[in-house]
C-alpha positions, 0 to 999 in steps of 0.5 A: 724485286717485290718482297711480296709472295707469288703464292701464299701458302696455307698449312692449316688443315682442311675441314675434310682432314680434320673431320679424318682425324675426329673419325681416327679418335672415335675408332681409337675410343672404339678400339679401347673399349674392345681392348678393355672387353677382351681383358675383362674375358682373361682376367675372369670377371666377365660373368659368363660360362667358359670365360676365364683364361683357364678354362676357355678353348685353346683357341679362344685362347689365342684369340682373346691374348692376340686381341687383348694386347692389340686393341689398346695398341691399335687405339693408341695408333689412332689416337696419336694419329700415327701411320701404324694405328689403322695397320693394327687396327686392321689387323684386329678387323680382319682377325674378328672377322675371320672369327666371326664370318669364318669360324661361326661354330666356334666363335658365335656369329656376332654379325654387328661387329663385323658391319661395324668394322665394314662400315669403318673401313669404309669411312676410312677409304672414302676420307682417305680418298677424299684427301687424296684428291684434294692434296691433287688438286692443290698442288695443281 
């Protein structure tokens, strides 16, 4: 009987992984900067017409206290690199995108965000692709 291992196992992240979770903690400082935005909008120090809470549209609203609370959320997600953080951000994704692709009178057409939430989601889906098939082929 040998006390020598057949196989060594490592549990050190791989370069790719760790490169995910970089990624993950820039979008977390993206996410919170535009958590930060939203809350300058409803406490009105933002200097621009119709935006303090009072006197916006019902559904800048809604929109402004949904985004407001989950912005630092989703950041909070990504930064601790939880299983729930890229959910919320994806909500807070798909909500300015439906705002501002969908409803473009009402919200303006801040085509920027939405590329960059495109382009994010992006990256996300080929890093998590890429660690998928690398997870496969170790346990191969």
């Amino acid at each position: 009987m040998s006390d020598v291992p057949a196989r060594q196992q490592t549990f050190a992240p791989s370069t790719v992984e760790l490169l995910f979770a970089w990624f993950q903690r820039i979008i977390a400082v993206y996410c919170l900067m535009f958590g930060v935005l939203y809350w300058i909008r409803l406490i009105g120090y933002y200097d621009g017409p119709l935006w303090r809470f009072d006197l916006m549209p019902v559904y800048w609203q809604v929109v402004t206290t949904t985004l407001a609370v989950f912005f630092p959320f989703a950041a909070a997600g990504l930064w601790m690199q939880a299983s729930w953080g890229p959910v919320i951000w994806f909500i807070c994704a798909a909500t300015e995108t439906v705002m501002y692709v969908g409803f473009p009178d009402l919200f303006g057409g801040h085509y920027a965000v939405v590329a960059s939430h495109g382009f994010a989601a992006c990256l996300y889906t080929t890093f998590r692709v890429f660690i998928g098939l690398q997870k496969r082929r170790v346990e191969r």
